[in-house]
TIRO-2110 file (N, C-alpha, C; in Angstrom, 1 decimal):
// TIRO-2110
111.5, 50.0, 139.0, N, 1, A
112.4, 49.5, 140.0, CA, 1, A
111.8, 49.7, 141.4, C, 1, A
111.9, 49.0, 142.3, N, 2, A
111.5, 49.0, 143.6, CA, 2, A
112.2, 49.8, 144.6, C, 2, A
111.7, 50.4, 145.1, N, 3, A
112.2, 51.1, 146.7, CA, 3, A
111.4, 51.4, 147.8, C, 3, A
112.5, 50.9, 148.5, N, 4, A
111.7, 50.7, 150.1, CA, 4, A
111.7, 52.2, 150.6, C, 4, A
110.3, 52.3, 151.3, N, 5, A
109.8, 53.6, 151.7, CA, 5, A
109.9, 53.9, 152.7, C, 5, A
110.3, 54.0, 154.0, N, 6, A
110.6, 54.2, 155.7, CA, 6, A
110.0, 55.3, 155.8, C, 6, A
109.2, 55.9, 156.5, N, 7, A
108.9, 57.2, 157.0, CA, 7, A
108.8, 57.2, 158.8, C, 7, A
108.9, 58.2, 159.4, N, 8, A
108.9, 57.9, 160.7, CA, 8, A
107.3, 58.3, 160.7, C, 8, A
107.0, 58.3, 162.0, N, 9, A
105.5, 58.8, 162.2, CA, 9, A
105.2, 58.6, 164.0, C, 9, A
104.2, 59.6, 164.8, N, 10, A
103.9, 59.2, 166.3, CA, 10, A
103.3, 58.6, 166.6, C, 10, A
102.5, 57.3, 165.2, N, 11, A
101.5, 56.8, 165.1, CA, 11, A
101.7, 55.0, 166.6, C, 11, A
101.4, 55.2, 167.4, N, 12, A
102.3, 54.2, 168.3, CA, 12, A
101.3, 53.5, 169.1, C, 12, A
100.1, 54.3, 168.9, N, 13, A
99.0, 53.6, 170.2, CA, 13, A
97.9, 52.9, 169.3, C, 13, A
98.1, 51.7, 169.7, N, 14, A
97.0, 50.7, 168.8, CA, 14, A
95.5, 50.5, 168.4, C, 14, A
95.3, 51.4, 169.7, N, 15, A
93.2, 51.7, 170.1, CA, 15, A
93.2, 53.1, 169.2, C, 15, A
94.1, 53.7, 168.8, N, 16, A
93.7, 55.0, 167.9, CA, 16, A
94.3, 54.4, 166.4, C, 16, A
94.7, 53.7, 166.6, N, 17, A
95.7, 53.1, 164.5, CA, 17, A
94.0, 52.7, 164.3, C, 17, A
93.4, 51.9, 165.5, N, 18, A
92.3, 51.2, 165.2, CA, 18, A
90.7, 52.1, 164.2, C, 18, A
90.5, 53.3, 165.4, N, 19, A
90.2, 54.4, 165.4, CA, 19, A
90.0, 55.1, 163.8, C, 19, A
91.4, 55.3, 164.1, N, 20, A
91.7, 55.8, 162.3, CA, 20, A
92.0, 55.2, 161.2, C, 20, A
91.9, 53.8, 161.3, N, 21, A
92.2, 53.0, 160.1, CA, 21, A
90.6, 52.8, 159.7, C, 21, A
89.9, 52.7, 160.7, N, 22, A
88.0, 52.7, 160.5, CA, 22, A
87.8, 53.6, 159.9, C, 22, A
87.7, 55.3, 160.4, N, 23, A
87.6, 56.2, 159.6, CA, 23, A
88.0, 56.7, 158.3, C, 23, A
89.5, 56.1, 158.0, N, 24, A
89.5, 55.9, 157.0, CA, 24, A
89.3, 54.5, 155.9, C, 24, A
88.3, 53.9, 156.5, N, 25, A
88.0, 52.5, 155.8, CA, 25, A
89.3, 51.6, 155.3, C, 25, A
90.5, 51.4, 156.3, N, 26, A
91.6, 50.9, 155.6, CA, 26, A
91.6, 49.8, 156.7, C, 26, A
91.9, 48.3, 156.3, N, 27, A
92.0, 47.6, 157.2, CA, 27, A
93.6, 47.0, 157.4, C, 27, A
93.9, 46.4, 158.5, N, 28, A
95.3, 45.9, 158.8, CA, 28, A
95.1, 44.4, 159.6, C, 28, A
96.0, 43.7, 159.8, N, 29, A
96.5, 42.8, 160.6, CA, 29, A
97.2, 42.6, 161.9, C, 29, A
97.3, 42.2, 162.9, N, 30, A
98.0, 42.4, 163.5, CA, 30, A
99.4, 41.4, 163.6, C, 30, A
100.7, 41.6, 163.3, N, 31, A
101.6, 40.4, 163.2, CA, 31, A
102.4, 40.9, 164.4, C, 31, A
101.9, 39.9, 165.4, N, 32, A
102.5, 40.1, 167.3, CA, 32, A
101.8, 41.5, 167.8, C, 32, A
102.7, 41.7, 168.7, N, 33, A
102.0, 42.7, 169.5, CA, 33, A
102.3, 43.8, 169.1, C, 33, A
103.3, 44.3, 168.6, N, 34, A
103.6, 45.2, 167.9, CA, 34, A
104.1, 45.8, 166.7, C, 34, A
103.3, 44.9, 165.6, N, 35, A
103.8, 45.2, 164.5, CA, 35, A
102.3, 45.3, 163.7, C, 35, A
102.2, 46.3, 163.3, N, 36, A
101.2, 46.5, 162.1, CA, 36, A
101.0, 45.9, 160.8, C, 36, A
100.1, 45.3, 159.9, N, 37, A
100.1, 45.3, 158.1, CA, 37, A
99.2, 45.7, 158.0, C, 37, A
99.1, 46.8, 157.1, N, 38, A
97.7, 47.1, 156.4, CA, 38, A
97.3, 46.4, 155.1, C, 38, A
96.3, 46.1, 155.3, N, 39, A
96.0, 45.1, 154.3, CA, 39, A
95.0, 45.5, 153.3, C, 39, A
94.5, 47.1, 153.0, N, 40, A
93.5, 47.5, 152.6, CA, 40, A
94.5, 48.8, 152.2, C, 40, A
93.7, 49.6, 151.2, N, 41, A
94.0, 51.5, 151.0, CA, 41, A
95.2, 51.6, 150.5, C, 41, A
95.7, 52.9, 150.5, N, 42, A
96.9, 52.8, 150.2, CA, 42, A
97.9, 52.9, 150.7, C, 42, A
97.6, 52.5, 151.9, N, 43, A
99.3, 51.8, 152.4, CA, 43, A
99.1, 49.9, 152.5, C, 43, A
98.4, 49.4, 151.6, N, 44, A
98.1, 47.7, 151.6, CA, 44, A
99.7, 47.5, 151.3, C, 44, A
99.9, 46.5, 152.1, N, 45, A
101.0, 45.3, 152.4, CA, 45, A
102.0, 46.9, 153.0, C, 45, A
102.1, 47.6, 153.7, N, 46, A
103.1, 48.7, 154.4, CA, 46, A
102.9, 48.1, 156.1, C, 46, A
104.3, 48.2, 156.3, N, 47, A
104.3, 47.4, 158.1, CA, 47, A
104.4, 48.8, 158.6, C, 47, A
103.9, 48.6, 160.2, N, 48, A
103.5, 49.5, 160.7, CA, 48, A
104.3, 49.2, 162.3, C, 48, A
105.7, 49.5, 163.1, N, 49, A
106.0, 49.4, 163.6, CA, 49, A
105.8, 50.2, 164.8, C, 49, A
104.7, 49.8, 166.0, N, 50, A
104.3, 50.5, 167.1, CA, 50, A
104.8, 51.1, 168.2, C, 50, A
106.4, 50.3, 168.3, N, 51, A
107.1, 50.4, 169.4, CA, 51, A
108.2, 52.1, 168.9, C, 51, A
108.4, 52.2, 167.6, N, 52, A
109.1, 53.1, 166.8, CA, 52, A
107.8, 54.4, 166.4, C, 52, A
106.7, 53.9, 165.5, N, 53, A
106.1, 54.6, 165.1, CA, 53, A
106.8, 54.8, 163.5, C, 53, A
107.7, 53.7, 162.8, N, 54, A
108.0, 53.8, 161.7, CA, 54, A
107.4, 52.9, 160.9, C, 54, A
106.6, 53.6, 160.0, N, 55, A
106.2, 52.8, 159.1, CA, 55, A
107.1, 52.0, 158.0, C, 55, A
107.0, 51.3, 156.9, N, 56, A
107.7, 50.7, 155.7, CA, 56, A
106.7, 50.3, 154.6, C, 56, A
107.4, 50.7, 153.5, N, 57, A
106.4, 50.4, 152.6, CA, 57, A
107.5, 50.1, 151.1, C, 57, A
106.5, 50.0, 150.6, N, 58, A
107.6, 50.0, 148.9, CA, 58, A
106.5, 50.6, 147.5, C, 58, A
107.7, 51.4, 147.1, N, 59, A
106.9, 51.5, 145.8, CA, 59, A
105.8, 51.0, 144.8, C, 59, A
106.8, 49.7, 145.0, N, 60, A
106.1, 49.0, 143.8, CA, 60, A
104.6, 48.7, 144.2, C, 60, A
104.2, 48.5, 145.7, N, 61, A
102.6, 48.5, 146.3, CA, 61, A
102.0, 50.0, 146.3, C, 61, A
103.2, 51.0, 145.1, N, 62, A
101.9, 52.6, 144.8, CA, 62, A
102.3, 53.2, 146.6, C, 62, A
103.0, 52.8, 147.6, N, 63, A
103.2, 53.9, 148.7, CA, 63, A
103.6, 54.8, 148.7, C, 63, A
103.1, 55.8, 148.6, N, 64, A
103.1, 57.2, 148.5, CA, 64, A
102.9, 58.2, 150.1, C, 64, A
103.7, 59.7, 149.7, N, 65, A
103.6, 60.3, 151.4, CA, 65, A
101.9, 60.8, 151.1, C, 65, A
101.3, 60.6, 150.0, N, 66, A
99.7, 60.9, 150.4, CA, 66, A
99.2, 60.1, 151.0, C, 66, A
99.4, 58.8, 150.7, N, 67, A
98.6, 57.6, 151.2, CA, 67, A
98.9, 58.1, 152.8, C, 67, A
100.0, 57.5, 153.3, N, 68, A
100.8, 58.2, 154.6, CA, 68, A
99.9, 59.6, 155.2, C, 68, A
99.9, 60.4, 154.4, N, 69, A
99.4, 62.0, 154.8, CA, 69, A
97.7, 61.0, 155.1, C, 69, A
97.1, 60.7, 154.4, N, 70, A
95.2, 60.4, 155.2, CA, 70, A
95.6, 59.1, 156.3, C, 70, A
96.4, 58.3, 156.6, N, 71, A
96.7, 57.9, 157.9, CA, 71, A
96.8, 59.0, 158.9, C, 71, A
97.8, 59.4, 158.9, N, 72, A
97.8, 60.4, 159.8, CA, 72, A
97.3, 61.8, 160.3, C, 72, A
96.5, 62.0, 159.3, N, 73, A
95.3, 63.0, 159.9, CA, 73, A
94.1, 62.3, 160.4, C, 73, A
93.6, 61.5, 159.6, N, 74, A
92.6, 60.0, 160.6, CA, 74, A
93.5, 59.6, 162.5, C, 74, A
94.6, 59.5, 162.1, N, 75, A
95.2, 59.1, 163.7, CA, 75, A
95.3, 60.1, 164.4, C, 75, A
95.2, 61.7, 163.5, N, 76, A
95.1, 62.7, 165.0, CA, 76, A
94.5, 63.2, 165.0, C, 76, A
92.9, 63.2, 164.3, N, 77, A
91.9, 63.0, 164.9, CA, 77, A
91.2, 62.3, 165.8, C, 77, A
91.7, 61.0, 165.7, N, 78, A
91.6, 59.7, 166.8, CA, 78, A
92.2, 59.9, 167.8, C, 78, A
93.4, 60.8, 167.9, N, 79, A
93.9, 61.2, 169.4, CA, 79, A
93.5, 62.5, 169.8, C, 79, A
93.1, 63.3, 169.0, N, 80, A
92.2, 64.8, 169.5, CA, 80, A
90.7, 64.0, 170.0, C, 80, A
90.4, 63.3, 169.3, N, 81, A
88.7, 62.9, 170.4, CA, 81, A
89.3, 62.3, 171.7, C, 81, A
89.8, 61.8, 171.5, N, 82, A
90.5, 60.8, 172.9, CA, 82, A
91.0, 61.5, 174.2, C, 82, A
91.6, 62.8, 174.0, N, 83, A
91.9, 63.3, 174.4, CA, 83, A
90.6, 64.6, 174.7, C, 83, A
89.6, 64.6, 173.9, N, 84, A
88.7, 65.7, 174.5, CA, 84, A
87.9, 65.0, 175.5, C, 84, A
87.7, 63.7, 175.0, N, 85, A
86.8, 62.6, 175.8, CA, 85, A
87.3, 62.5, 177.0, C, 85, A
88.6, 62.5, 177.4, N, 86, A
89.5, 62.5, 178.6, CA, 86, A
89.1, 63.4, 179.7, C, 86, A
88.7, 65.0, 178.6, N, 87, A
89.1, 66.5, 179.5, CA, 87, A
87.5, 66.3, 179.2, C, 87, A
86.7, 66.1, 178.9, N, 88, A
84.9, 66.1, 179.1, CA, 88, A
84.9, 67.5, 177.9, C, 88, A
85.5, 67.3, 177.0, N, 89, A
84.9, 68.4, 175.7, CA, 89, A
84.2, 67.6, 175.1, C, 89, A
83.1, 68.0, 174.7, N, 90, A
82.2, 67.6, 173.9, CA, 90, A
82.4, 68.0, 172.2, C, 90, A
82.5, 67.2, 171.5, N, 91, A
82.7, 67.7, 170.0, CA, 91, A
81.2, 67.9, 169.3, C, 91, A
80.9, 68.9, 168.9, N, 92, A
79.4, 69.2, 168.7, CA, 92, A
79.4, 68.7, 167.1, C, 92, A
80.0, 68.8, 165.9, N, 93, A
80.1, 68.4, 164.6, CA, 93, A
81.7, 68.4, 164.0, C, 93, A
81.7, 67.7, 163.1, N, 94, A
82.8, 67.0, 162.4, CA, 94, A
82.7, 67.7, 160.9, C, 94, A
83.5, 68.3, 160.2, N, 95, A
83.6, 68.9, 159.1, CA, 95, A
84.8, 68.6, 157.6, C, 95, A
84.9, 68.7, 156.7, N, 96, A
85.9, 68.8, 156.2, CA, 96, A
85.8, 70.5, 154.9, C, 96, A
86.8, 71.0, 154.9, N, 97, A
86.7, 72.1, 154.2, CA, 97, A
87.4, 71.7, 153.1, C, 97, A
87.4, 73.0, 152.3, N, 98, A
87.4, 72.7, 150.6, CA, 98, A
89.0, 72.4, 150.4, C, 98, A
90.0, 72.5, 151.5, N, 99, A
91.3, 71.9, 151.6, CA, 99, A
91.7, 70.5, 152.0, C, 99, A
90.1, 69.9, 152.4, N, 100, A
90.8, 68.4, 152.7, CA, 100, A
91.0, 68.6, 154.3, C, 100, A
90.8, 69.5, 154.7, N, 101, A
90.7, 69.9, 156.5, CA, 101, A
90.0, 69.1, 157.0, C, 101, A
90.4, 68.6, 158.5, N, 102, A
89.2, 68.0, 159.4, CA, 102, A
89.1, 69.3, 160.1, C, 102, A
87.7, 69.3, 160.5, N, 103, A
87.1, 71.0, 161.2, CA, 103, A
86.6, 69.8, 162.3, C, 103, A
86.6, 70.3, 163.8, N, 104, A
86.0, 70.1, 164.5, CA, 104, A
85.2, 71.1, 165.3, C, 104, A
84.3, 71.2, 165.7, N, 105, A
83.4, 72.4, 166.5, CA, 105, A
83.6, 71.5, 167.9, C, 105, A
83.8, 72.2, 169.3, N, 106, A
83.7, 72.0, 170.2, CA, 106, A
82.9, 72.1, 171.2, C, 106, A
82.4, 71.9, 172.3, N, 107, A
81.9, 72.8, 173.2, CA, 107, A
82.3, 72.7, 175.0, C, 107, A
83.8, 73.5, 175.4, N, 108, A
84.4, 73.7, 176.2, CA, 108, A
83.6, 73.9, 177.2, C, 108, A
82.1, 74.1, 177.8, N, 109, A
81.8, 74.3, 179.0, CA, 109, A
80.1, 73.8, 179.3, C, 109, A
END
């Protein structure tokens, strides 16, 4: 049986959804200015509401809070570079640990 999936999310800025839908190799559509579909991974056919930051999805397309969970560590990564790039931190390497962690190394000065 089918059920619609709503999750909220701060996912809201379009140049970082962009960002982190690359990094995680998932692709989307744009339907207007502010409406998201992914069209790839596992949130394919899930809308992505930018003005809210609420996504939608349904079961029966397999949407799950995992699929959801690697969106949004891809999109705050994409807003931690964005924001180092802003303040002049330089990120020296990119990691993942045996937990599925993004590691970043920095260098503040």
């Amino acid at each position: 049986m089918s059920h619609r999936v709503t999750t909220e999310t701060e996912i809201k800025d379009k140049a970082l959804l962009a960002q982190a839908c690359k990094t995680a190799n998932v692709s989307f559509s744009e339907m207007g200015n502010e409406t998201i579909r992914f069209t790839s991974g596992p949130l394919s056919n899930a809308v992505l509401d930018l003005k809210s930051g609420r996504i939608t999805g349904d079961t029966d397309y397999g949407h799950t809070k995992s699929g959801l969970d690697t969106l949004k560590q891809h999109y705050g990564e994409a807003k931690y570079k964005n924001e180092c790039s802003r303040q002049g931190i330089q990120i020296e390497s990119r990691s993942v640990d045996h937990e599925g962690n993004i590691v970043l190394m920095c260098s503040m000065g």
